[in-house]
KEKOL-793935 format. One record per atom (N, C-alpha, C): x, y, z; residue in one letter; atom name; residue number from 1. Coordinates in nm, 4 decimals, padded with zeros to 6 digits, always signed. Example, Ala and Ser with C-alpha at 12.3 -4.5 7.8 and 13.67 -1.06 7.14 Angstrom:
BEGIN
<x = +01.3190&y = -00.5690&z = +00.7800&rest = A&atom = N&nr = 1>
<x = +01.2300&y = -00.4500&z = +00.7800&rest = A&atom = CA&nr = 1>
<x = +01.3200&y = -00.3300&z = +00.7800&rest = A&atom = C&nr = 1>
<x = +01.2850&y = -00.2250&z = +00.7080&rest = S&atom = N&nr = 2>
<x = +01.3670&y = -00.1060&z = +00.7140&rest = S&atom = CA&nr = 2>
<x = +01.2900&y = +00.0030&z = +00.7870&rest = S&atom = C&nr = 2>
END
This chain:
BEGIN
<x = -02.7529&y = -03.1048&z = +00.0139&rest = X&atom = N&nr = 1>
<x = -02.6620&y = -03.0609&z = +00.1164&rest = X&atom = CA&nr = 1>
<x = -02.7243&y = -02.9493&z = +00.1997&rest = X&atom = C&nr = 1>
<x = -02.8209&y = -02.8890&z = +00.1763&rest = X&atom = N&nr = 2>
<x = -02.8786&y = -02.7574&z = +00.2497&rest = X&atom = CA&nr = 2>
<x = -03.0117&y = -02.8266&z = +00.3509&rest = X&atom = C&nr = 2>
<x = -03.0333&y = -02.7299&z = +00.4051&rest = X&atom = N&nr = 3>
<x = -03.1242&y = -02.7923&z = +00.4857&rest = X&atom = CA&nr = 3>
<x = -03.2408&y = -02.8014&z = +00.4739&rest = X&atom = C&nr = 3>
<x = -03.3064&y = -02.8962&z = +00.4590&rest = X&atom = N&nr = 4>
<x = -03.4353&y = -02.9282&z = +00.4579&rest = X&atom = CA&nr = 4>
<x = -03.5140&y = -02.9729&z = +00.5348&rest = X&atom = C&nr = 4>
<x = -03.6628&y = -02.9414&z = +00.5004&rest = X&atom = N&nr = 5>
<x = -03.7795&y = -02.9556&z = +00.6360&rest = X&atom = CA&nr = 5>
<x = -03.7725&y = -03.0700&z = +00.6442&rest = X&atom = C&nr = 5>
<x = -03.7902&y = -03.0872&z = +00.7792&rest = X&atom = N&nr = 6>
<x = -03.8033&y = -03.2319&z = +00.8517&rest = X&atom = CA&nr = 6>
<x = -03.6452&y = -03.2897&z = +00.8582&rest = X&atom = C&nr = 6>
<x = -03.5481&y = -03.2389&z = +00.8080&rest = X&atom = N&nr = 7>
<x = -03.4324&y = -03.2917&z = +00.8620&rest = X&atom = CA&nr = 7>
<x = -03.3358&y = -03.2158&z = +00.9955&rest = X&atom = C&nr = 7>
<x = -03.2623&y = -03.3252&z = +01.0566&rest = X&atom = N&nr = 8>
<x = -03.1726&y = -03.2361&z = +01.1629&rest = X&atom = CA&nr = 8>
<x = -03.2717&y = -03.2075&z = +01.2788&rest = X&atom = C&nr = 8>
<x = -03.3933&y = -03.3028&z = +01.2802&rest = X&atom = N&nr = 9>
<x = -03.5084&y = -03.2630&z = +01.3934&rest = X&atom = CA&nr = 9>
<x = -03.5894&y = -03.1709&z = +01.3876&rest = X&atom = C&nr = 9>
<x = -03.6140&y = -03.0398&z = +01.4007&rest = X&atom = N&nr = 10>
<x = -03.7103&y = -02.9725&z = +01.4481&rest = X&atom = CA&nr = 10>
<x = -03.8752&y = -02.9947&z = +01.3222&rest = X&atom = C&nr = 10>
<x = -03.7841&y = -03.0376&z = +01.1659&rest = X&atom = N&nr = 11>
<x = -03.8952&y = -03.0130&z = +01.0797&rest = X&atom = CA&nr = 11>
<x = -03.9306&y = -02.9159&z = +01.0212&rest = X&atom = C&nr = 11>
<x = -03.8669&y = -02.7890&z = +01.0947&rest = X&atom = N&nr = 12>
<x = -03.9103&y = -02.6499&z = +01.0086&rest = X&atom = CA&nr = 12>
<x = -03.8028&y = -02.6012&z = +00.9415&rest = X&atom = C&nr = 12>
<x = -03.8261&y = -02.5748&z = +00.8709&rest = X&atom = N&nr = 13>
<x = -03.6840&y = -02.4932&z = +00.7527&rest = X&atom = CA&nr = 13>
<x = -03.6971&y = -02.3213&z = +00.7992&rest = X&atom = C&nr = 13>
<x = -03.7536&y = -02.2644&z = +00.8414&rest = X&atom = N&nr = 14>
<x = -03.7790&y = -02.1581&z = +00.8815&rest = X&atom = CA&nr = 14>
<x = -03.6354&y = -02.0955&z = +01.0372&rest = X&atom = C&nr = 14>
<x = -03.5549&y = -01.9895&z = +01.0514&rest = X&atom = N&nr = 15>
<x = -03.4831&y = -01.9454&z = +01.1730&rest = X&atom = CA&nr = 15>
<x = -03.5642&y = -01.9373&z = +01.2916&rest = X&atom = C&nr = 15>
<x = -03.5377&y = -02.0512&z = +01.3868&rest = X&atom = N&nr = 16>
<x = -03.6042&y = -02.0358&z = +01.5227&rest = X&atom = CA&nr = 16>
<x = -03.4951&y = -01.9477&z = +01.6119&rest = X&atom = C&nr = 16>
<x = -03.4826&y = -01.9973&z = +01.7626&rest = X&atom = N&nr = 17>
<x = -03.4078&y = -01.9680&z = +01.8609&rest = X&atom = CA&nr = 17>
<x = -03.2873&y = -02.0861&z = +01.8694&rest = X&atom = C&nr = 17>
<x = -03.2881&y = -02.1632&z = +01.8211&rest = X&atom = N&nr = 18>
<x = -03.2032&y = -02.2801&z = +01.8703&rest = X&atom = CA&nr = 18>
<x = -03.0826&y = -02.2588&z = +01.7032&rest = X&atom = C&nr = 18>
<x = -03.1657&y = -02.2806&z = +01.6447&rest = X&atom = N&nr = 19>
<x = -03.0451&y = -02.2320&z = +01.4981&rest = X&atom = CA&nr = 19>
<x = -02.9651&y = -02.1030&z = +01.5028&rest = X&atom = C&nr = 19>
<x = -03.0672&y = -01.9784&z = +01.5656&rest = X&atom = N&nr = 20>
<x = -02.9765&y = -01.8519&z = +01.5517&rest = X&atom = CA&nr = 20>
<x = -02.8701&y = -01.9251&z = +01.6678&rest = X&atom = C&nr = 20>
<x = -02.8857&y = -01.9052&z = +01.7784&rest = X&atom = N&nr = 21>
<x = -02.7636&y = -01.9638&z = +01.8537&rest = X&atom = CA&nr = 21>
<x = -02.6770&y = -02.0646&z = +01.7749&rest = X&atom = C&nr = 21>
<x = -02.7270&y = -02.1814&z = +01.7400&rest = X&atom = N&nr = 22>
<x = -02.6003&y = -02.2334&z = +01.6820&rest = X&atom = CA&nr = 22>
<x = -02.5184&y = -02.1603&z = +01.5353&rest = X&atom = C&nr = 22>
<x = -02.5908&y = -02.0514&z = +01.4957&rest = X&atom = N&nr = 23>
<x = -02.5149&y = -01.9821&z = +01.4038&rest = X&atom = CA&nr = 23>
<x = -02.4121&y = -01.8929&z = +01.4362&rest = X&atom = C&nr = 23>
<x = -02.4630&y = -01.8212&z = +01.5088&rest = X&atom = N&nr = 24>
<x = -02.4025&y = -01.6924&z = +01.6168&rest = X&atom = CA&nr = 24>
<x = -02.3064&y = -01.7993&z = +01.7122&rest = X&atom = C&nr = 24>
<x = -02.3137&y = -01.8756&z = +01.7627&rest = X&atom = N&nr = 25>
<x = -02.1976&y = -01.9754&z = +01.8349&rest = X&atom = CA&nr = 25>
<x = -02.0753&y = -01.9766&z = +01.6602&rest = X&atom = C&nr = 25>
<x = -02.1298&y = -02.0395&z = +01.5931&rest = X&atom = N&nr = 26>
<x = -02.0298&y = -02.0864&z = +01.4915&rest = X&atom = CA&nr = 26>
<x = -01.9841&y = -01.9857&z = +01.4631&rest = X&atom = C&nr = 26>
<x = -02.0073&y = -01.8408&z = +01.4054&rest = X&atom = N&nr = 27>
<x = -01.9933&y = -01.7487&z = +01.3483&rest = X&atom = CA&nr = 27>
<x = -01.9043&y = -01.6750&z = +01.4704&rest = X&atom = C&nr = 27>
<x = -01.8941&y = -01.6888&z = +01.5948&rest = X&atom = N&nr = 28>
<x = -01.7757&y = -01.6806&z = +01.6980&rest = X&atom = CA&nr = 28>
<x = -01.6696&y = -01.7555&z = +01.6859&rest = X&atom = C&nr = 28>
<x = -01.6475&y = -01.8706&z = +01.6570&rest = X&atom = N&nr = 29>
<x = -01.5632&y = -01.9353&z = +01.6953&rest = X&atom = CA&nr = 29>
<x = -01.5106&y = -01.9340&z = +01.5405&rest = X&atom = C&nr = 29>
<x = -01.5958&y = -01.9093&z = +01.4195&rest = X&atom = N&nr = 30>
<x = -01.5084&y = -01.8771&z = +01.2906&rest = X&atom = CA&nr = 30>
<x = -01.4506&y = -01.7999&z = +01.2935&rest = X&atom = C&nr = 30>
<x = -01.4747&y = -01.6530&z = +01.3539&rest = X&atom = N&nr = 31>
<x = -01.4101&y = -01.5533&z = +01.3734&rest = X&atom = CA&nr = 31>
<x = -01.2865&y = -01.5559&z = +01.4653&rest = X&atom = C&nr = 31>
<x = -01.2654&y = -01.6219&z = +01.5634&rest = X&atom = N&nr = 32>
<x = -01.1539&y = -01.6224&z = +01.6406&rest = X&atom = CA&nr = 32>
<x = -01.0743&y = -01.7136&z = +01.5796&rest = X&atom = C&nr = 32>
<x = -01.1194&y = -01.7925&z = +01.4795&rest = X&atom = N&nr = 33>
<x = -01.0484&y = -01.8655&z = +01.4792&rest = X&atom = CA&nr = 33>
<x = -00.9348&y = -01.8408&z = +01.3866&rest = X&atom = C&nr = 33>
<x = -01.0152&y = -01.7694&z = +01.2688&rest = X&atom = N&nr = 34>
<x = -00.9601&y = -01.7003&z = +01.1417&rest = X&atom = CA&nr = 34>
<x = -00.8970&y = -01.5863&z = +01.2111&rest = X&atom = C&nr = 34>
<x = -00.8818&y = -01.5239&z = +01.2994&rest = X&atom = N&nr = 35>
<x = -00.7797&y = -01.4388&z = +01.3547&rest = X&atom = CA&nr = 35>
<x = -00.6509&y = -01.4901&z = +01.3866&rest = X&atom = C&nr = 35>
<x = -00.6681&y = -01.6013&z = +01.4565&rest = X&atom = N&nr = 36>
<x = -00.5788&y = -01.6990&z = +01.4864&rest = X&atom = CA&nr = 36>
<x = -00.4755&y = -01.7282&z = +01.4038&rest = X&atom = C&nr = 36>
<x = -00.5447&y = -01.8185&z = +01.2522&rest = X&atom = N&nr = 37>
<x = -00.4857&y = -01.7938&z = +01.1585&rest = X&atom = CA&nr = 37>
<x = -00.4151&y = -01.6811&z = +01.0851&rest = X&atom = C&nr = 37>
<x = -00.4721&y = -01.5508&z = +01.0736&rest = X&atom = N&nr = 38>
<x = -00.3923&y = -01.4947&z = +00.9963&rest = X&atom = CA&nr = 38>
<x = -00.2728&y = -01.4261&z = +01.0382&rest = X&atom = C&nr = 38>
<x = -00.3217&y = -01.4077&z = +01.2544&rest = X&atom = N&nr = 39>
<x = -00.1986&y = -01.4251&z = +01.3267&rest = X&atom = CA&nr = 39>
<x = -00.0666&y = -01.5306&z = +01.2770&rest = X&atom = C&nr = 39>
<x = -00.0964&y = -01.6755&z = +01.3023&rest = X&atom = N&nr = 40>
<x = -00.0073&y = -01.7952&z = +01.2523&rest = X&atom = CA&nr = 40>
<x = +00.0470&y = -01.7443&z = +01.1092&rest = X&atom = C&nr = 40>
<x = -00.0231&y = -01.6880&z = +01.0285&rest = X&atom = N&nr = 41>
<x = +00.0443&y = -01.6608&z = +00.9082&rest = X&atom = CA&nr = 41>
<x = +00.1437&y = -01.5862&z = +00.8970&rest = X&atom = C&nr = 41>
<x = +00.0964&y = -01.4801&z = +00.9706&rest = X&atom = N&nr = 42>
<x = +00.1772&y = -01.3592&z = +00.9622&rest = X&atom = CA&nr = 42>
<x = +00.3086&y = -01.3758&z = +00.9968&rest = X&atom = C&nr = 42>
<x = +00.3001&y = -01.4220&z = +01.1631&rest = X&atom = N&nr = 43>
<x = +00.4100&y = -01.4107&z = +01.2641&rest = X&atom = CA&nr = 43>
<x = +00.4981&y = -01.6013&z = +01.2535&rest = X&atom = C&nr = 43>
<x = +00.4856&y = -01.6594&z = +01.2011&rest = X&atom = N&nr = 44>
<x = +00.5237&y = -01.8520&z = +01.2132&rest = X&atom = CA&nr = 44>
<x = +00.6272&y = -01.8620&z = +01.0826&rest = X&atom = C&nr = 44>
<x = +00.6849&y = -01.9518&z = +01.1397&rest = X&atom = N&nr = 45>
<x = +00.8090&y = -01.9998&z = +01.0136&rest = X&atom = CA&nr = 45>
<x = +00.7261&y = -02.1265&z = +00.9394&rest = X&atom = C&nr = 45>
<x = +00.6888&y = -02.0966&z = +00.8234&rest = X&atom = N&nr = 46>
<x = +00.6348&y = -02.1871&z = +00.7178&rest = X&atom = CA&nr = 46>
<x = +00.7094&y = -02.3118&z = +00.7551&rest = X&atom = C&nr = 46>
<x = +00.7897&y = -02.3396&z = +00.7316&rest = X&atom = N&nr = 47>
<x = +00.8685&y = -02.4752&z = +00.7162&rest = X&atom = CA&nr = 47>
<x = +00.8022&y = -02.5534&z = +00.8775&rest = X&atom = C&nr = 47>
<x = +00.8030&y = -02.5226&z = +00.9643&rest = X&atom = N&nr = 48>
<x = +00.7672&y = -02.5908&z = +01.1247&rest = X&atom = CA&nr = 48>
<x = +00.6584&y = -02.6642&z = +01.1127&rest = X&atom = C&nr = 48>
<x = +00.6746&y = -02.8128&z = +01.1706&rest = X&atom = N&nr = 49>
<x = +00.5920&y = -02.8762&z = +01.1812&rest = X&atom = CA&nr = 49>
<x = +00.4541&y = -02.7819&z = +01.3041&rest = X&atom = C&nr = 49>
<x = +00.5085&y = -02.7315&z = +01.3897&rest = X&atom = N&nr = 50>
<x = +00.4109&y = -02.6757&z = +01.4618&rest = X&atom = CA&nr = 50>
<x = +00.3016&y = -02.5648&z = +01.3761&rest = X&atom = C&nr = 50>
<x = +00.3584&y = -02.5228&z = +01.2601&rest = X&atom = N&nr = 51>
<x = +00.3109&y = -02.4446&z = +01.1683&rest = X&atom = CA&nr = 51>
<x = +00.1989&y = -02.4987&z = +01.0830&rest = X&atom = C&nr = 51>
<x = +00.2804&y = -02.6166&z = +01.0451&rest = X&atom = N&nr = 52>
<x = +00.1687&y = -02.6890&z = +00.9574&rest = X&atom = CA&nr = 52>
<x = +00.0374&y = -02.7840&z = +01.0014&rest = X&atom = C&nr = 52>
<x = +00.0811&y = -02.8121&z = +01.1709&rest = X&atom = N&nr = 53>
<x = -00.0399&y = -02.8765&z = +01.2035&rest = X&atom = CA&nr = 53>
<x = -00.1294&y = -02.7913&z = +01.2771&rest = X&atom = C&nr = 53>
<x = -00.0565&y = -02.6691&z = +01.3082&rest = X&atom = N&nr = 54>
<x = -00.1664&y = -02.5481&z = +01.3801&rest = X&atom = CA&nr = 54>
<x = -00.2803&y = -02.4962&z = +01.2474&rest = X&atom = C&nr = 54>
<x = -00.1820&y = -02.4873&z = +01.1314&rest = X&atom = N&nr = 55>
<x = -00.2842&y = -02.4628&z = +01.0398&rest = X&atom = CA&nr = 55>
<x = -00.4027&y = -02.5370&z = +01.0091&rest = X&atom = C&nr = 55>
<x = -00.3350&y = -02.6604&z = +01.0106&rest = X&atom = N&nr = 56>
<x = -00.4660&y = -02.7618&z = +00.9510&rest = X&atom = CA&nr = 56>
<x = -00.5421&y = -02.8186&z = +01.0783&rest = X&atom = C&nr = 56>
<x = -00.5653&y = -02.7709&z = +01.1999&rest = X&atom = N&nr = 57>
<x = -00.6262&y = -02.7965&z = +01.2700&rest = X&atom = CA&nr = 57>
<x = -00.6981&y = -02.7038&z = +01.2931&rest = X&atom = C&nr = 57>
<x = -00.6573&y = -02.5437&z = +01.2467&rest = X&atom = N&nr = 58>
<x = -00.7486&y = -02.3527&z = +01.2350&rest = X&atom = CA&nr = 58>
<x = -00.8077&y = -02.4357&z = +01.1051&rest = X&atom = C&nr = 58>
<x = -00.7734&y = -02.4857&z = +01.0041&rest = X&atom = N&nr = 59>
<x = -00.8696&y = -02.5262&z = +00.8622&rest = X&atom = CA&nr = 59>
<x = -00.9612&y = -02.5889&z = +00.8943&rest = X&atom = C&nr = 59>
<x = -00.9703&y = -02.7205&z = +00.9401&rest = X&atom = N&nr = 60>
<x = -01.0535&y = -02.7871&z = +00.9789&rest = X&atom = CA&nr = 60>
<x = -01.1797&y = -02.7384&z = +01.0483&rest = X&atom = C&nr = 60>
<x = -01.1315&y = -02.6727&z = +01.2031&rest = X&atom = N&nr = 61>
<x = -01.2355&y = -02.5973&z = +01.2240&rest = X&atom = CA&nr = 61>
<x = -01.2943&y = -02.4840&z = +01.2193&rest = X&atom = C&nr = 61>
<x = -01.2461&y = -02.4099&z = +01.0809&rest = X&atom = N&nr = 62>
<x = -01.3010&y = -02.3082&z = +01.0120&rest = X&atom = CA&nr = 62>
<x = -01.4045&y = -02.4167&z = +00.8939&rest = X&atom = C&nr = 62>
<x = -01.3461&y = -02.5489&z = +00.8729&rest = X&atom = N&nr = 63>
<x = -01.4697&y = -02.6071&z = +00.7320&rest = X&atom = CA&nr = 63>
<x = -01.5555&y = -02.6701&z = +00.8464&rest = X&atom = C&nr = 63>
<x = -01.5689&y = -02.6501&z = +00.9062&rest = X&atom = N&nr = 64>
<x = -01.6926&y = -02.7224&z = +01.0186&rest = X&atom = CA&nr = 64>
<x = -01.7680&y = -02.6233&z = +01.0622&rest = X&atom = C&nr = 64>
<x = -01.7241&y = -02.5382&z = +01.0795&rest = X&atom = N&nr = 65>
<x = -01.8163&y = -02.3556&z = +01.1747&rest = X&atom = CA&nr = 65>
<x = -01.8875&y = -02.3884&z = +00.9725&rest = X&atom = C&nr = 65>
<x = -01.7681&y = -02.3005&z = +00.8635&rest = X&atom = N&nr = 66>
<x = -01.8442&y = -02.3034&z = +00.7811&rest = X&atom = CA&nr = 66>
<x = -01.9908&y = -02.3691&z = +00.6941&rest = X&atom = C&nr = 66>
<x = -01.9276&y = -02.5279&z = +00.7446&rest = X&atom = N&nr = 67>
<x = -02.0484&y = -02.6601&z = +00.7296&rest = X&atom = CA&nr = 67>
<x = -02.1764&y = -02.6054&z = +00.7863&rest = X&atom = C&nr = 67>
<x = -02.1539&y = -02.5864&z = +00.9730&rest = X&atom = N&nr = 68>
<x = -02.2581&y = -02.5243&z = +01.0119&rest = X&atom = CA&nr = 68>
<x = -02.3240&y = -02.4531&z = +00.9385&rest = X&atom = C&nr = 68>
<x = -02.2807&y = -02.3271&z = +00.9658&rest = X&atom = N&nr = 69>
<x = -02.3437&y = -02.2384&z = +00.9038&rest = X&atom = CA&nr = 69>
<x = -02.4085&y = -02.2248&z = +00.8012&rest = X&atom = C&nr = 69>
<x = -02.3503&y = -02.2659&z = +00.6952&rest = X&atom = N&nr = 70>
<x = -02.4294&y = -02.3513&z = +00.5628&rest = X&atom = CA&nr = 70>
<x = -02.5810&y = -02.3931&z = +00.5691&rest = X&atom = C&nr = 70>
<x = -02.5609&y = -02.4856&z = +00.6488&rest = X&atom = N&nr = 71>
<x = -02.6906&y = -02.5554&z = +00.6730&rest = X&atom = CA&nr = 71>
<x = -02.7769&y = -02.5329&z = +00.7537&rest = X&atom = C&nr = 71>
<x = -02.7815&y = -02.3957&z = +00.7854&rest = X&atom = N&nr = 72>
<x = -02.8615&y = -02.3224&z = +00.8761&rest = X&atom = CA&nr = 72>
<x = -02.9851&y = -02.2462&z = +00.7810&rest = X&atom = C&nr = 72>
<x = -03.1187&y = -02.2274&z = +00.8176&rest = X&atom = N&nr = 73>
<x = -03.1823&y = -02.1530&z = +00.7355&rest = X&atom = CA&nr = 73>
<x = -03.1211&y = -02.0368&z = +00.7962&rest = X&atom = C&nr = 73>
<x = -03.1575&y = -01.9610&z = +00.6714&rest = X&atom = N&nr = 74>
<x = -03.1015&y = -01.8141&z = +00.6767&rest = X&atom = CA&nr = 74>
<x = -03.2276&y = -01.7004&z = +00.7359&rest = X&atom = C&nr = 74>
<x = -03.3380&y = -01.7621&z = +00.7255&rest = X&atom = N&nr = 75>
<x = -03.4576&y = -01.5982&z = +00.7123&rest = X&atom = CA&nr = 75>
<x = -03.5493&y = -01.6706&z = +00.7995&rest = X&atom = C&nr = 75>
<x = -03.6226&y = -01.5795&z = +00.8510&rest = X&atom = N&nr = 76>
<x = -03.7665&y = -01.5633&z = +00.9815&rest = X&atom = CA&nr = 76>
<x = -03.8529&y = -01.6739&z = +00.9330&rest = X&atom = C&nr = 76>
<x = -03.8925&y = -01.6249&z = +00.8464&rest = X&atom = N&nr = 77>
<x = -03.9833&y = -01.6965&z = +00.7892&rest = X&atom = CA&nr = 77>
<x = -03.9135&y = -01.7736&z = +00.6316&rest = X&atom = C&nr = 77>
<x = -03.9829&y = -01.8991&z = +00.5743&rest = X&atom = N&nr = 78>
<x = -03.9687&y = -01.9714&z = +00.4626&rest = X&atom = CA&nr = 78>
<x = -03.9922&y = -01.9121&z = +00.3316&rest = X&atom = C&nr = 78>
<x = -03.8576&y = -01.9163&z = +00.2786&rest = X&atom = N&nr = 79>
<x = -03.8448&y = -01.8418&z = +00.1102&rest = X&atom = CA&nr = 79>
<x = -03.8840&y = -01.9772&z = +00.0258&rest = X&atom = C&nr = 79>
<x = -03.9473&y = -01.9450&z = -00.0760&rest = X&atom = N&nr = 80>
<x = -03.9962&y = -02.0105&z = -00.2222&rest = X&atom = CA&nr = 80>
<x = -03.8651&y = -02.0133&z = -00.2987&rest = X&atom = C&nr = 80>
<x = -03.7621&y = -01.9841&z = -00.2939&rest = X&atom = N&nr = 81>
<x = -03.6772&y = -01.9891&z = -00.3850&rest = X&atom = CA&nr = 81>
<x = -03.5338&y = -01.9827&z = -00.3089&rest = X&atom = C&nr = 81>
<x = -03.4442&y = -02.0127&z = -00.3635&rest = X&atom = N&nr = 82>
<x = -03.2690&y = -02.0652&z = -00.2892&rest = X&atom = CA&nr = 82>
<x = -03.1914&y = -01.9507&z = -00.3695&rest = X&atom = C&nr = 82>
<x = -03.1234&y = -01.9870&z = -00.2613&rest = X&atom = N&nr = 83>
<x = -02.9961&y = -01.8891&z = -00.3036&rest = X&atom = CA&nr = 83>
<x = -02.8702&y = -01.9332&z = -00.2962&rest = X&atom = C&nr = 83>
<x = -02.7935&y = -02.0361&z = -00.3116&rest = X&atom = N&nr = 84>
<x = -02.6451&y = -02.1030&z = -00.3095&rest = X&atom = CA&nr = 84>
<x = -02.5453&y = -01.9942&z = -00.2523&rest = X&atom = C&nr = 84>
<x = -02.4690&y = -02.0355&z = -00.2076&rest = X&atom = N&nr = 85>
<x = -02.3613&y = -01.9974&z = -00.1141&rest = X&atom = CA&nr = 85>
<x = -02.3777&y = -01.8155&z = -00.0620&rest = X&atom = C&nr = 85>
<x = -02.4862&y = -01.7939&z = -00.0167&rest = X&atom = N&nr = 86>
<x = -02.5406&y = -01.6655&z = +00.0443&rest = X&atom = CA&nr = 86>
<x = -02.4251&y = -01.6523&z = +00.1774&rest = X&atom = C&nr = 86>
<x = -02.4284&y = -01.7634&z = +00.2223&rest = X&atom = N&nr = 87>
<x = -02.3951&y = -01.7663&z = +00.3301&rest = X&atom = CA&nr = 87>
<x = -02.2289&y = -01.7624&z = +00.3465&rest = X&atom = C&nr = 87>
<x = -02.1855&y = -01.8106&z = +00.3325&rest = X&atom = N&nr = 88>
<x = -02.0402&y = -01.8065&z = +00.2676&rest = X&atom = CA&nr = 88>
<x = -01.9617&y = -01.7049&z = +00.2119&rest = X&atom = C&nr = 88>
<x = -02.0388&y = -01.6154&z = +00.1458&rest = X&atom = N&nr = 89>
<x = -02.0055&y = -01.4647&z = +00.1563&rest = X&atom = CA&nr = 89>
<x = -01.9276&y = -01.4153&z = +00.2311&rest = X&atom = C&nr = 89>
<x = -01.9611&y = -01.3498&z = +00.3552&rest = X&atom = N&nr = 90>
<x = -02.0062&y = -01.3334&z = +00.4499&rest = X&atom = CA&nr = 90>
<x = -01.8397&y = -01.4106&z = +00.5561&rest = X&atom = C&nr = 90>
<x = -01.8227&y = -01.5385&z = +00.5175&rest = X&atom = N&nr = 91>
<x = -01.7302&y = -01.5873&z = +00.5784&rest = X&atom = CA&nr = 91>
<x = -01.5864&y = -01.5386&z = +00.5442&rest = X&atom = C&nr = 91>
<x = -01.6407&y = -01.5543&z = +00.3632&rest = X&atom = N&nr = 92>
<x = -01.4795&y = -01.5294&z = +00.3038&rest = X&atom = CA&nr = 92>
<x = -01.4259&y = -01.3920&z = +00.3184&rest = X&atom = C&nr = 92>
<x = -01.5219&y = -01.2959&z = +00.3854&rest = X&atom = N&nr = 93>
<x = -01.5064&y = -01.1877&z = +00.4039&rest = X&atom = CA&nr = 93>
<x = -01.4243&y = -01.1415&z = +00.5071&rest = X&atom = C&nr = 93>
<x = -01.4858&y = -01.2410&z = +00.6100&rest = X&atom = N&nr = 94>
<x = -01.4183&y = -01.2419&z = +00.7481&rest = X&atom = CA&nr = 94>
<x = -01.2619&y = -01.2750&z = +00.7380&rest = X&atom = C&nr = 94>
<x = -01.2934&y = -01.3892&z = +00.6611&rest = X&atom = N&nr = 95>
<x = -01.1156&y = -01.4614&z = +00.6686&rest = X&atom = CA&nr = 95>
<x = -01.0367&y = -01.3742&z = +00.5779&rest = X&atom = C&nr = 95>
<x = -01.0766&y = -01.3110&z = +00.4867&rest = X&atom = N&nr = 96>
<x = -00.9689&y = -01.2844&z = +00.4136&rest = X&atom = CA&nr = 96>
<x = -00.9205&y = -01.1237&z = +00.4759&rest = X&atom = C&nr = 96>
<x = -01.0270&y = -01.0622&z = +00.5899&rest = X&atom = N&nr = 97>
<x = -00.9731&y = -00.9216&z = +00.6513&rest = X&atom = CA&nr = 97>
<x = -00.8990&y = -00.9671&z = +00.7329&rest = X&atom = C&nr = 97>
<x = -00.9796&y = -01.0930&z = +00.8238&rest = X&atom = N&nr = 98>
<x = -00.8457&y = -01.1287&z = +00.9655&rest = X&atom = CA&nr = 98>
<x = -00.7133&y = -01.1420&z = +00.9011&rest = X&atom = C&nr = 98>
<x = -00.7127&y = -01.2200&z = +00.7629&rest = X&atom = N&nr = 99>
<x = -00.5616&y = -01.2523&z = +00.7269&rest = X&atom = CA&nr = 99>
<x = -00.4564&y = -01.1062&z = +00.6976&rest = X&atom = C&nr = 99>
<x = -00.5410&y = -01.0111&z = +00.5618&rest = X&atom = N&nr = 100>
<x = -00.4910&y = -00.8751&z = +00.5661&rest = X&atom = CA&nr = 100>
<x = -00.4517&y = -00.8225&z = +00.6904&rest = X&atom = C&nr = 100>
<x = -00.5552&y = -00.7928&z = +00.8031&rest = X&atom = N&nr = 101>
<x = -00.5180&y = -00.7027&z = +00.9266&rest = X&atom = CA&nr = 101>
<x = -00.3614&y = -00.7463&z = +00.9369&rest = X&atom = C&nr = 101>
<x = -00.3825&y = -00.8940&z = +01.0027&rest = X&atom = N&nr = 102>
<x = -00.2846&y = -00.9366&z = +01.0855&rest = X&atom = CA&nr = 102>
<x = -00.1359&y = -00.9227&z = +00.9739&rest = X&atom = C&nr = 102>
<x = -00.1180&y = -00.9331&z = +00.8736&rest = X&atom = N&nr = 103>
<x = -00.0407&y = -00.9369&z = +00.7513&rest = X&atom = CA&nr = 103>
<x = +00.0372&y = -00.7944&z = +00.7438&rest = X&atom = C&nr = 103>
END
């Protein structure tokens, strides 16, 4: 599931210019999005259909930014060794302050 050389095109497992952008893109739109949500949480009547499909449409594209991101190398140059959900950190961090703030 992580990314490997020669897949997804370029071949290098290494952070160019084209990955940081698509990270930094995802890592925007996770962030607004998870605001969004913990707005909807805060302020929405659970029971509303408008409730439940706003959510699962903020879920969805919070597990897709996350997907991204995932599968992004993480470092300049190529590490000898992995690190499982480094990245993800980092996310659950985000979502779970946007939800507190707004809460």
């Amino acid at each position: 599931l992580r990314y490997k050389p020669g897949e997804f095109g370029n071949g290098n497992s290494a952070m160019n210019q084209f990955t940081e952008r698509k990270m930094k893109a995802s890592l925007i739109i996770y962030t607004i999005t998870s605001c969004i949500f913990g707005y909807l949480i805060a302020y929405s009547d659970f029971s509303s259909v408008l409730f439940i499909t706003s959510a699962s449409i903020l879920t969805l594209i919070m597990l897709i930014c996350g997907v991204i991101i995932y599968l992004q190398p993480q470092n300049i140059q190529e590490l000898s060794f992995y690190c499982p959900f480094v990245p993800l950190m980092p996310l659950f961090a985000i979502f779970l302050n946007s939800v507190l703030i707004m809460h």
